[in-house]
C-alpha positions in Angstrom: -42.6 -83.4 -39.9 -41.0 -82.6 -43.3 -39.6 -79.4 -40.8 -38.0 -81.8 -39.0 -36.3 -83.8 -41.6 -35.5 -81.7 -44.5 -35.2 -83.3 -47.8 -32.3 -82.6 -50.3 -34.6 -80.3 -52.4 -34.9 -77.6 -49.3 -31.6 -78.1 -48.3 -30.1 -77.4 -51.9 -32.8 -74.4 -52.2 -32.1 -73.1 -48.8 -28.1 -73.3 -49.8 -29.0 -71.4 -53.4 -31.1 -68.8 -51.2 -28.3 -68.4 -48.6 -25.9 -68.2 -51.5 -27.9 -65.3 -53.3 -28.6 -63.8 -50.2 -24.7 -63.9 -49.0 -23.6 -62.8 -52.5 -26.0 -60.1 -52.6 -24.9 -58.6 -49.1 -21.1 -59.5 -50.0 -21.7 -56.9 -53.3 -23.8 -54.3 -52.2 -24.5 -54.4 -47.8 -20.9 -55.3 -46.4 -19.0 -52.8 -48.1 -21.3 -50.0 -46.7 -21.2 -51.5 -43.3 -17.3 -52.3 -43.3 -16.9 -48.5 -44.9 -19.1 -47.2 -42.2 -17.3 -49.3 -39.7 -14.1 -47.6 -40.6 -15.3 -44.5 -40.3 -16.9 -44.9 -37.1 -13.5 -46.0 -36.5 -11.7 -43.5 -37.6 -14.2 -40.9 -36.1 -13.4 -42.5 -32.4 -9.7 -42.8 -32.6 -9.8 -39.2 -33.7 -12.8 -37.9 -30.9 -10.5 -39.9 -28.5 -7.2 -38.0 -29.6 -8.6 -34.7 -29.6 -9.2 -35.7 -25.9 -6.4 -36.8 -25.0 -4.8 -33.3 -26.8 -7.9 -31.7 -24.7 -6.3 -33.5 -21.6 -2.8 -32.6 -22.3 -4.4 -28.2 -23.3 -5.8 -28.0 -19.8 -3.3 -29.9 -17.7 -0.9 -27.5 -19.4 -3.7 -24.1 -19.0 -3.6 -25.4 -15.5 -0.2 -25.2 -15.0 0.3 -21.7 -16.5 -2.9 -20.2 -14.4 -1.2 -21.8 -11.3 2.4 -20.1 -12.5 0.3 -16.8 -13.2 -1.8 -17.0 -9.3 2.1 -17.3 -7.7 3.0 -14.6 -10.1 0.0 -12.6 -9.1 0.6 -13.4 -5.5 4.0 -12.6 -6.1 3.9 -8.6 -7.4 0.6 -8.9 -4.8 3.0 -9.0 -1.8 5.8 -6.7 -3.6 3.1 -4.3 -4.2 2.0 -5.0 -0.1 5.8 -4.6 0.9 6.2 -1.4 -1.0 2.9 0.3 0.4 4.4 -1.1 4.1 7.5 1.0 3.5 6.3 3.9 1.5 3.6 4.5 4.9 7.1 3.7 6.4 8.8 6.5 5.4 5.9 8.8 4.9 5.4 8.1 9.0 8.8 8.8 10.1 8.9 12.0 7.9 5.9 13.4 9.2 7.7 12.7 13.1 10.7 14.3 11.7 8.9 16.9 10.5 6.5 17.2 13.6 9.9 17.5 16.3 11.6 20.2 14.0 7.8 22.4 13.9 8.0 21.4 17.5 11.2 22.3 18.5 11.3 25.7 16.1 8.3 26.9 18.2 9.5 25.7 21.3 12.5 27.8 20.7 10.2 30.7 19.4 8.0 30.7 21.9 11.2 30.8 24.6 13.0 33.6 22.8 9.6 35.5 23.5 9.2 34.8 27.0 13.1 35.9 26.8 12.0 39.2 24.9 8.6 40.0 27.4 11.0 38.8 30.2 13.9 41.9 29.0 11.1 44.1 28.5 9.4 43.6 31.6 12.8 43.9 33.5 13.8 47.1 31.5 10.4 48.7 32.4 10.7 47.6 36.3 13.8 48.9 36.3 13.0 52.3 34.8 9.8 52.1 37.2 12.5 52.0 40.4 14.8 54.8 38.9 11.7 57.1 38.0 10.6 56.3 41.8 14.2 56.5 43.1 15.1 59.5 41.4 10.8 60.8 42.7 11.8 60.0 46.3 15.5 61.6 46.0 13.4 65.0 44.7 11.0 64.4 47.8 13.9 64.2 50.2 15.8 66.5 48.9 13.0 69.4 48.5 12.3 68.1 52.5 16.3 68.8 53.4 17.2 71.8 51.7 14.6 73.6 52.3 15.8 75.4 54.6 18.6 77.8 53.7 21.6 76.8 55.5 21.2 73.0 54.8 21.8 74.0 51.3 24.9 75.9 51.7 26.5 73.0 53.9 25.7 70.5 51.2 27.5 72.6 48.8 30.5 73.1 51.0 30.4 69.4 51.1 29.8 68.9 47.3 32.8 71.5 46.9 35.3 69.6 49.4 34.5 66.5 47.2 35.3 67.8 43.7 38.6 69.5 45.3 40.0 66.3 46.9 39.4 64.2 43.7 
């Protein structure tokens, strides 16, 4: 029971404990804690501005790689457009190209059928004088063989030159 109702003696010799006790912490524990407090403090506010500055880093690294992906898609699609028209041009060279080889041996190949065309007509033609002038001989050795054929035909060749 004495638990249960303190006397004054406990009370003041709890009070001179707490006292001590309080006085004790107050010199040596609380500034430790309050110091260590602080810092903790002063730790967070700093862990939670380097995050924020962390934030801030890779909103802004986002929006550079984003400005550098358009970039990139950017000379992608100039680089794209360039190969286009150089294949372009390179195509409608090589049909330019192809037409005049074309043309130059179509033209060739006419002025040789031209050539083999003259030739084969000069050689026909000396063909039908070398027979003309073979059958002439033949009909003529035939007609004056005799002796008085050829003396009319000279009468005749001699009227000619006289009335000219």
């Amino acid at each position: 029971m004495e638990l249960i109702k303190p006397e004054i003696g406990l009370i003041f010799w709890m009070t001179i404990s707490f006292l001590c006790v309080l006085f004790i912490l107050g010199k040596f524990a609380w500034p430790m804690i309050m110091n260590s407090l602080k810092e903790r403090e002063v730790s967070i506010a700093e862990a939670l501005n380097a995050a924020k500055k962390a934030k801030e880093e890779m909103a802004a690294l986002k929006d550079d790689s984003e400005i550098l992906l358009r970039q990139a898609r950017a000379e992608r699609d100039l680089m794209l457009k360039e190969a286009r028209e150089a294949k372009d041009t390179i195509i409608a060279d090589a049909k330019v190209k192809a037409q005049a080889e074309g043309s130059k041996m179509i033209a060739q190949a006419q002025e040789a059928i031209n050539n083999q065309k003259m030739a084969a007509i000069t050689e026909l033609k000396n063909s039908v004088a070398t027979m003309s002038i073979e059958i002439a001989e033949k009909i003529l050795r035939q007609e004056l063989s005799r002796d008085e054929k050829q003396r009319s035909l000279m009468q005749n060749l001699m009227d000619d030159i006289n009335l000219n």
